[in-house]
C-alpha positions as CSV (number, residue, x, y, z in Angstrom):
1,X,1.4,-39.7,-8.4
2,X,1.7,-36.3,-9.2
3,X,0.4,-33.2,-7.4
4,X,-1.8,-30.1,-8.8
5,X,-2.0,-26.8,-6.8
6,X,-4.6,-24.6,-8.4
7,X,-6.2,-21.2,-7.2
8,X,-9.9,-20.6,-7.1
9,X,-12.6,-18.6,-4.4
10,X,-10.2,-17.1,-2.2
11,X,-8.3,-20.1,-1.7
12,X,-5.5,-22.5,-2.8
13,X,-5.6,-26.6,-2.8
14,X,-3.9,-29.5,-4.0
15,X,-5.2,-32.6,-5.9
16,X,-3.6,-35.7,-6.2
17,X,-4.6,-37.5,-9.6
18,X,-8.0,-38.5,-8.2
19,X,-8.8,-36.3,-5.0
20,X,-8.4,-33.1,-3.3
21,X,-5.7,-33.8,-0.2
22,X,-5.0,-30.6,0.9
23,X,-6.2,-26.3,1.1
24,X,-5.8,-23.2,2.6
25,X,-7.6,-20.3,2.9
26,X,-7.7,-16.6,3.1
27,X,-9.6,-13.5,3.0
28,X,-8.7,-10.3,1.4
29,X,-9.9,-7.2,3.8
30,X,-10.3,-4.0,1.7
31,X,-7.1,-3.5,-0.1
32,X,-4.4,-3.4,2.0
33,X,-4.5,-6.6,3.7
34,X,-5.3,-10.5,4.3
35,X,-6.0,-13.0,7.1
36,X,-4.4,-16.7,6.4
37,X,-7.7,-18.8,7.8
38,X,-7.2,-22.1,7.1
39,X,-5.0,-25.0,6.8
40,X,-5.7,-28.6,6.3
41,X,-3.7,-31.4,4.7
42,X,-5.2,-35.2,4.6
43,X,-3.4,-36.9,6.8
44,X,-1.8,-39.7,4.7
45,X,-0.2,-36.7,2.7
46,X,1.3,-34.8,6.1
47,X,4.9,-34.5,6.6
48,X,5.6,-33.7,2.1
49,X,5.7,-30.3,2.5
50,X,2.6,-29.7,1.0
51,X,1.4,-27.3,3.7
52,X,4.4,-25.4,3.2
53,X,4.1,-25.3,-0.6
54,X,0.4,-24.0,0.0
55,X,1.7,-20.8,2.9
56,X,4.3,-20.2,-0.1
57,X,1.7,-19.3,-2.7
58,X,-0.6,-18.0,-0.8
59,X,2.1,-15.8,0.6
60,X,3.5,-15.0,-2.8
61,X,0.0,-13.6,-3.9
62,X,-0.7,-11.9,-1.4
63,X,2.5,-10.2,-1.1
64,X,2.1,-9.3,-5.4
65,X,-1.3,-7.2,-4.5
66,X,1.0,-5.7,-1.6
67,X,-1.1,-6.8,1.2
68,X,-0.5,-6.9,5.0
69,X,-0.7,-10.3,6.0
70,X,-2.7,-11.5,9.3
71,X,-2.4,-14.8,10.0
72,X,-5.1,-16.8,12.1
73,X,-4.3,-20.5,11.7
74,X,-2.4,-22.7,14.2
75,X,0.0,-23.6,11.0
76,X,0.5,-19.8,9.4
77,X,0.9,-18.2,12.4
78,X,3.8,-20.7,13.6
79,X,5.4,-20.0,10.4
80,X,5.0,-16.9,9.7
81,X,5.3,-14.9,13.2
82,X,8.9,-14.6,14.8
C-alpha cells in the first residue's frame, strides 16, 4: 500500500491506493497569516504518523508565503503551541 499526499482547496489529504484516509485544513486570512482548522485521520490509519506528515506540509507552506500561523484544532494546537 502506498500513500499519496496531494494539495488542493485550501487543504492537504492523503489517499491510500483506493480511498481518501486522512486531511487537514486551513484558511489563509489576508496575507499575513493562517488558522490550522482541521484534522482527521481514518481510524484504521492512526498511530503512522500521517497526521504529523499532514501539520508538516501544511506548516511548510504556510511558513514559504511567510504567514503567522493560528492554530485551532485539538491536534495543531497540541503540537504546535509550547
Amino acid at each position: 500500500m502506498s500513500l499519496h499526499y496531494l494539495e488542493a482547496n485550501n487543504r492537504f489529504y492523503v489517499r491510500n491506493d483506493d480511498q481518501e484516509i486522512g486531511e487537514m485544513t486551513f484558511t489563509r486570512i489576508g496575507q499575513k497569516k493562517a488558522t490550522i482548522d482541521h484534522t482527521y485521520v481514518d481510524p484504521n490509519y492512526r498511530g503512522q504518523g500521517i497526521a504529523d506528515k499532514l501539520l508538516e506540509l501544511v506548516v511548510k507552506t504556510l511558513q514559504q508565503e511567510n504567514r503567522e500561523i493560528i492554530p485551532l484544532c485539538s491536534f495543531a494546537v497540541k503540537k504546535l503551541v509550547k
